[in-house]
C-alpha positions as CSV (number, residue, x, y, z in Angstrom):
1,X,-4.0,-30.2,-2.2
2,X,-5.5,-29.2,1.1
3,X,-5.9,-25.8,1.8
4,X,-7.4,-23.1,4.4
5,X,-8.7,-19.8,4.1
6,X,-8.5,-17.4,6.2
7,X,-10.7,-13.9,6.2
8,X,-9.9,-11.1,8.2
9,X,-12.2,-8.2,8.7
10,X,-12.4,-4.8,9.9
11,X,-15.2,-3.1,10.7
12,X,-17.3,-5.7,8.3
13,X,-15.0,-5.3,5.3
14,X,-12.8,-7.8,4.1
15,X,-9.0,-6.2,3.9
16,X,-7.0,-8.9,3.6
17,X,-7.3,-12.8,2.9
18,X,-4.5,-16.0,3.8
19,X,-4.7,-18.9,1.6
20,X,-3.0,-22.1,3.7
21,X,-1.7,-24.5,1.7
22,X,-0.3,-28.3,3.0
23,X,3.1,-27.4,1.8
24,X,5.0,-24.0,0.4
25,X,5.4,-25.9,-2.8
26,X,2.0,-25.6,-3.6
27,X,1.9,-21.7,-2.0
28,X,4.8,-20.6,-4.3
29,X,3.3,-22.6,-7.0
30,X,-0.2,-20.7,-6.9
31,X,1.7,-17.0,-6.6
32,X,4.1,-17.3,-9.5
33,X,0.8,-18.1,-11.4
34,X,-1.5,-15.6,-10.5
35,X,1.0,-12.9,-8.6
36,X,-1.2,-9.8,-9.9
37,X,-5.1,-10.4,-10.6
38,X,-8.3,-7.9,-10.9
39,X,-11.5,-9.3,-9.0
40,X,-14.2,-7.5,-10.1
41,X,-13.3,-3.9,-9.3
42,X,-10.7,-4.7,-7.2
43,X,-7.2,-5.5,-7.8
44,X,-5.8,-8.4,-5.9
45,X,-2.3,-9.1,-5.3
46,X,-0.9,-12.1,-4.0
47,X,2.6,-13.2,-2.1
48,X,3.8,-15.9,0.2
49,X,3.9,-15.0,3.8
50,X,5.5,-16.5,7.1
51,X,3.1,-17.9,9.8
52,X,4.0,-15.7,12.1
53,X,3.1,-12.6,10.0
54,X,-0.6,-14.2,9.7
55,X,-0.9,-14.7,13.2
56,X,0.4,-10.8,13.8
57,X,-2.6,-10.5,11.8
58,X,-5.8,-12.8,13.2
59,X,-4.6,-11.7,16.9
60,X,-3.7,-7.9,16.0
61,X,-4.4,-6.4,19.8
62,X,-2.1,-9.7,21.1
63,X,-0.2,-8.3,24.2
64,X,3.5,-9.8,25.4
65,X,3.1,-12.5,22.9
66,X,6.0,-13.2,20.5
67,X,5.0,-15.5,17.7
68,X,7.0,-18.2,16.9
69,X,5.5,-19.8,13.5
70,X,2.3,-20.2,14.7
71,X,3.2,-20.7,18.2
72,X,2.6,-18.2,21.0
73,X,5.4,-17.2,23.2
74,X,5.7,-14.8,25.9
75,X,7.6,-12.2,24.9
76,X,11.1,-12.0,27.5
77,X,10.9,-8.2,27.4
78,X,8.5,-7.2,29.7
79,X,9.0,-3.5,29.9
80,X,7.7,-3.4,26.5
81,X,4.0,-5.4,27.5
82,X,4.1,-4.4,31.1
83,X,2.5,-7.4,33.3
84,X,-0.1,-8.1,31.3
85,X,-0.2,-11.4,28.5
86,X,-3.3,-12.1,26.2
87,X,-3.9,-13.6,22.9
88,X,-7.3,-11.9,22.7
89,X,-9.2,-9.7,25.1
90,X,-12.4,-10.5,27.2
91,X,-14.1,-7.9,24.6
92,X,-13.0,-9.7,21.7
93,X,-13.8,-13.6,23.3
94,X,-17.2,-11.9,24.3
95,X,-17.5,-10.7,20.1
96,X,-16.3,-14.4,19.2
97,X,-19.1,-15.9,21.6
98,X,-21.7,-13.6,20.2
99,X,-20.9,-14.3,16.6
100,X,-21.0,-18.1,17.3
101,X,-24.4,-17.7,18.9
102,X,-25.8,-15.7,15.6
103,X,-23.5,-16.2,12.7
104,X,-25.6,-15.2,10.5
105,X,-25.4,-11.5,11.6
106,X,-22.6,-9.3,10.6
C-alpha cells in the first residue's frame, strides 16, 4: 500500500495532517479502524476527505482557482477574484525558497 503524508502548518504548529492512500479502499479501510484515537495528549480524529478539500487546504490564500480533484481551474466568476489568478503568492514562493535553502529551520 503506498501512501503520502501530508503536514500542514500554521504558524509552526501542526493543525491538521492528510494521509494519501493508492486507492479509497485502503483510505476507508484505515478510518473504520481507527476513526477516534488519543495521541499522547491529543485527541485525533480521522475521516476520508475529497482531493479537492486537501488542496483548499495546502493552497489556503489560492485566488480565482476552482479545484477540480486535484486539478486547478480558473474560476468562470470573475467578479468574485477580480483580475487576478494565483496558486500561491510571490511571498509564499519566496517562504518555500527559503525553507528549501535551510530546512532545517523552522
Amino acid at each position: 500500500m503506498g501512501i503520502l503524508e501530508h503536514l500542514l502548518m500554521t504558524q509552526g504548529k501542526t493543525m491538521d495532517a492528510y494521509v494519501e492512500f493508492m486507492n479509497a479502499k485502503d483510505a476507508w479501510k484505515c478510518v473504520s479502524r481507527r476513526r477516534s484515537r488519543v495521541l499522547g495528549n491529543r485527541h485525533l480524529s480521522l475521516d476520508v476527505v475529497d482531493p479537492a478539500e486537501l488542496m483548499k487546504d495546502v493552497f489556503p490564500r489560492a485566488k480565482g482557482i476552482v479545484w477540480d480533484g486535484v486539478i486547478p481551474n480558473i474560476s468562470p466568476d470573475k467578479s468574485e477574484f477580480g483580475a487576478k489568478t494565483e496558486i500561491i503568492s510571490r511571498e509564499e514562493l519566496v517562504l518555500i525558497v527559503n525553507h528549501a535553502r535551510t530546512p532545517h529551520r523552522v
